[in-house]
Rosetta silent file (secondary structure, phi, psi, omega in degrees, C-alpha in Angstrom):
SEQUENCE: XXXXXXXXXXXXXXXXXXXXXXXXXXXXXXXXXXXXXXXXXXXXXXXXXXXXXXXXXXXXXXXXXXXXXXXXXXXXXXXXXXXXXXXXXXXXXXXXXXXXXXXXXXXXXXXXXXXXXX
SCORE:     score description
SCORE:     0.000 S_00000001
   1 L     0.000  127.905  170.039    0.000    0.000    0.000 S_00000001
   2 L   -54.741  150.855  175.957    1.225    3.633   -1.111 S_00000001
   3 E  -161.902  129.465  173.052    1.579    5.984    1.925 S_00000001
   4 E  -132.289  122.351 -168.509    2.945    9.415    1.136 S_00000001
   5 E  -104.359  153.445  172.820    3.669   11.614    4.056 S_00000001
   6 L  -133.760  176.424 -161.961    4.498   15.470    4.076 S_00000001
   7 L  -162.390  169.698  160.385    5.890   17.519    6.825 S_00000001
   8 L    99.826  -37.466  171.245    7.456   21.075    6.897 S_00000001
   9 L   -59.613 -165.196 -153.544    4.518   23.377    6.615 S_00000001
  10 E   150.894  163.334  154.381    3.896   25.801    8.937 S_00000001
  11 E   -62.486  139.140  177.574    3.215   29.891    9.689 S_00000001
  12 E  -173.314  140.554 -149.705    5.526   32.170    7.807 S_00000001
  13 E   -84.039  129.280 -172.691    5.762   36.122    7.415 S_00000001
  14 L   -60.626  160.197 -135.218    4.953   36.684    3.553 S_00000001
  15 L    30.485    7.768  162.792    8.594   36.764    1.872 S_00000001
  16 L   -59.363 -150.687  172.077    9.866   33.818    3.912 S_00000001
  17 L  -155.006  157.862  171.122   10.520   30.308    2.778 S_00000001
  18 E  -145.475  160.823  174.513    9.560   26.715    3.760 S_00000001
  19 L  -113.769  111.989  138.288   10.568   23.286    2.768 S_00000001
  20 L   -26.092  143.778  152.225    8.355   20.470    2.033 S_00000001
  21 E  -154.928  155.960 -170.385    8.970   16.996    2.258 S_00000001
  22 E  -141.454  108.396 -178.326    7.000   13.938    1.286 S_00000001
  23 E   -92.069  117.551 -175.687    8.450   10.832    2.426 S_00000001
  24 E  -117.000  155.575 -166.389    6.981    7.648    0.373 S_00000001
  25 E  -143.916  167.172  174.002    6.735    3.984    1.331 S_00000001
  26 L    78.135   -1.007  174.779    4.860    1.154   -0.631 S_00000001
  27 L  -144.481  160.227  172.341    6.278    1.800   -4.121 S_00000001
  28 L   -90.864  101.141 -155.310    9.091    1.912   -6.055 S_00000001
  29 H   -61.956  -37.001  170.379    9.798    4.876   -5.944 S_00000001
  30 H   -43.875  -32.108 -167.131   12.224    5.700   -8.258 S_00000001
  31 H   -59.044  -32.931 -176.457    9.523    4.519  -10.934 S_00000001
  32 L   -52.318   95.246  136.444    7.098    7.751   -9.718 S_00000001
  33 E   -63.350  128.427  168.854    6.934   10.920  -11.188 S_00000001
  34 E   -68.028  141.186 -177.774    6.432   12.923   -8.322 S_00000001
  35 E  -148.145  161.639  170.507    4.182   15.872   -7.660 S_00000001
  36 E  -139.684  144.132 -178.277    2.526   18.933   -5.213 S_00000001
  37 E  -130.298  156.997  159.271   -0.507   19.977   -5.533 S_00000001
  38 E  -129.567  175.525 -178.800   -2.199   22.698   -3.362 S_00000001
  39 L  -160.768   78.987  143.386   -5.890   23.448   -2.514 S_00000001
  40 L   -31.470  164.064 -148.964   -6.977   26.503   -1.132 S_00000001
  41 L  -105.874  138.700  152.065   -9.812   26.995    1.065 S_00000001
  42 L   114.735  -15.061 -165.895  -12.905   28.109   -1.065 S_00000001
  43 L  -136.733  168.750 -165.542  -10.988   26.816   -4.370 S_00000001
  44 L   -95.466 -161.504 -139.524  -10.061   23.363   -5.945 S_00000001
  45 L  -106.211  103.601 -153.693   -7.365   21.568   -6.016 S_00000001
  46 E  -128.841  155.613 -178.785   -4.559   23.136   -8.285 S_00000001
  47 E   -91.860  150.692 -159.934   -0.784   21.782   -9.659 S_00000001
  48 E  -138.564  -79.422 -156.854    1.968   23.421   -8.110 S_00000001
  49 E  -169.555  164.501 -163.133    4.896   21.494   -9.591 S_00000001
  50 E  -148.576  177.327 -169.193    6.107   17.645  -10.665 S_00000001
  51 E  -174.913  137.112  175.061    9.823   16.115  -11.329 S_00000001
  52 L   -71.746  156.619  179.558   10.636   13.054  -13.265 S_00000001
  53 L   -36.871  -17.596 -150.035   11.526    9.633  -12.571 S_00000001
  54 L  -158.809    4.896  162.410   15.491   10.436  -12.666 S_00000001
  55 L    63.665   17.156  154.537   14.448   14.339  -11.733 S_00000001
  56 L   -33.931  -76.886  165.909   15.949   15.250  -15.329 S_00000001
  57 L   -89.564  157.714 -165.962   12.630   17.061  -15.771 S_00000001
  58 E  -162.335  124.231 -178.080   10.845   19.420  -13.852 S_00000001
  59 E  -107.738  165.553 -173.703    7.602   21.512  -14.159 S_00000001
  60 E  -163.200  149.963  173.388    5.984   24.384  -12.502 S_00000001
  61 L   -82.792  146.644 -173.686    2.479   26.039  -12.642 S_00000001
  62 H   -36.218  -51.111  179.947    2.641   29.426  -14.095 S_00000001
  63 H   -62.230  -10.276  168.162    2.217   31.177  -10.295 S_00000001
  64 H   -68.448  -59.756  156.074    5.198   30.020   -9.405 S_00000001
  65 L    85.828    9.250  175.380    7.476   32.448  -11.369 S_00000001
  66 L   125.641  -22.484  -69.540   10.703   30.999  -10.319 S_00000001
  67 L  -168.614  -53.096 -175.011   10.007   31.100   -6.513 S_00000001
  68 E  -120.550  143.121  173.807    9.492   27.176   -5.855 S_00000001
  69 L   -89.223  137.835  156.909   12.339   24.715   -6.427 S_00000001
  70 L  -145.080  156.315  171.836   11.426   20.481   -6.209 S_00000001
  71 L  -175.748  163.973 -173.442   13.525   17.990   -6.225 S_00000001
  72 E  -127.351  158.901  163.227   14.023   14.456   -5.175 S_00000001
  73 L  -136.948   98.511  162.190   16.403   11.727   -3.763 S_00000001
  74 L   -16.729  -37.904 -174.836   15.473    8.037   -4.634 S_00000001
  75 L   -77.518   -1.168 -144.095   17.771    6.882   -1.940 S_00000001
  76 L  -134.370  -26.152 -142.587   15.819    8.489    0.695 S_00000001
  77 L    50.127   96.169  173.112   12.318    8.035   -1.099 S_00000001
  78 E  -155.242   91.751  149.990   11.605   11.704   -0.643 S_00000001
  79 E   -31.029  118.330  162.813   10.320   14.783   -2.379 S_00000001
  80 E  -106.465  164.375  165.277   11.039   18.274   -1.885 S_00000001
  81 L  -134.044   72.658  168.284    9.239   21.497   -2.448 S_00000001
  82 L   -67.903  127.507  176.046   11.430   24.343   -1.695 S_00000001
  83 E  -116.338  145.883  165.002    9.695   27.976   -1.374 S_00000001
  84 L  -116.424  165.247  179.910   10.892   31.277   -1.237 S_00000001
  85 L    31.160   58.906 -172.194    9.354   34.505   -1.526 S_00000001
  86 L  -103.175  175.159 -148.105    6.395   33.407   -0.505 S_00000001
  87 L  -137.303  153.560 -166.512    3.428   35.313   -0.556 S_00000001
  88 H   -71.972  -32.098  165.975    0.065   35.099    1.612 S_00000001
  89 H   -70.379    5.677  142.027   -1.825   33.987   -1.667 S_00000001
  90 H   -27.659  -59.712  178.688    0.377   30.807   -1.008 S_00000001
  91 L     8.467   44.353 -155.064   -1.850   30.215    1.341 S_00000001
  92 E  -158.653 -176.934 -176.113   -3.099   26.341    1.280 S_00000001
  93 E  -113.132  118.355 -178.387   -3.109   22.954    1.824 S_00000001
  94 L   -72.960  132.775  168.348    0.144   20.956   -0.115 S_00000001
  95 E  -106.022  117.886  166.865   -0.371   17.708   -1.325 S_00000001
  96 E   -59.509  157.845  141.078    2.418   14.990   -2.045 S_00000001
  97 E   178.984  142.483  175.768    1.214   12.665   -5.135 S_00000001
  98 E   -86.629  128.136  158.756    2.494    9.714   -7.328 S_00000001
  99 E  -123.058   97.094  175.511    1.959    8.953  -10.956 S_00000001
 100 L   -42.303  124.174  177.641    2.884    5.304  -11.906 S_00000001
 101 L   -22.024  116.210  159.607    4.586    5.435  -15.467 S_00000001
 102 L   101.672    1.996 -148.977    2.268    5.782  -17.810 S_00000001
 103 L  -142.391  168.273 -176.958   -0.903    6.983  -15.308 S_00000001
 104 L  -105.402  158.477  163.820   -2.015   10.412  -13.960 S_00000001
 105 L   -29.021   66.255  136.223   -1.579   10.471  -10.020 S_00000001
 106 L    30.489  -95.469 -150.422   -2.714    7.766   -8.016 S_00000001
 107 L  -119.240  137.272  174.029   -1.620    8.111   -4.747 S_00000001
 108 L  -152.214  148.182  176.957   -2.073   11.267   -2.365 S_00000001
 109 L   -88.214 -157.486  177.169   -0.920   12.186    1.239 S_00000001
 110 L  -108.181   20.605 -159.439   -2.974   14.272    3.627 S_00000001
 111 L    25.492  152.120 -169.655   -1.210   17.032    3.477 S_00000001
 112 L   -96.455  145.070  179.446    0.385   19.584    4.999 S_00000001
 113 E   -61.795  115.547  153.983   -0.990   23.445    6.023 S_00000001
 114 E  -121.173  135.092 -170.580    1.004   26.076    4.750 S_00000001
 115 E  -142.097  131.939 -156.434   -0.026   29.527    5.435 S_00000001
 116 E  -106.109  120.058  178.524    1.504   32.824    4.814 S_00000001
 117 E  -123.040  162.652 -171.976    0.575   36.366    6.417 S_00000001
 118 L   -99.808    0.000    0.000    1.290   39.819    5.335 S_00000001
């Protein structure tokens, strides 16, 4: 059974930074493109950013602008999401998820709160 955990959110004064992590168990993880998702309250459920099986590639939703970093290490089974400059419409709840080669996302943790005031 997949189990994806995240940790690292938190309060933080709009132009700070936080780090993510999503720790995964039950798959092989290397196999995974990885992803974060967020979901504000009042709004759905939106892609924040993904990384490839061998983290070659790496994507980002438009709103990012440069701002969040991911990356992963296979040896650890882990995900990152580093942010910077973050901004109180940050605001939400980050989601870990897996997409088995070949498949849209799977697997989701329960995510963690991150919330940013001005």
């Amino acid at each position: 059974q997949v189990q994806l955990v995240e940790s690292g959110g938190g309060l933080v004064q709009a132009g700070g930074s936080l780090r993510l992590s999503c720790a995964a168990s039950g798959l092989t993880f290397s196999s995974y493109t990885m992803g974060w998702f967020r979901q504000a309250p009042g709004k759905e459920r939106e892609f924040v950013a993904a990384i490839g099986r061998s983290s070659s590639n790496t994507y980002y939703a438009n709103f990012v602008e440069g701002r969040f970093t991911i990356s992963r290490d296979n040896a650890k089974n882990t995900v990152y999401l580093q942010m910077s400059s973050l901004k109180p419409e940050d605001t939400a709840v980050y989601y870990c998820a897996a997409a088995p080669p070949e498949n849209w996302y799977d697997s989701w943790g329960q995510g963690t709160q991150v919330t940013v005031s001005s």
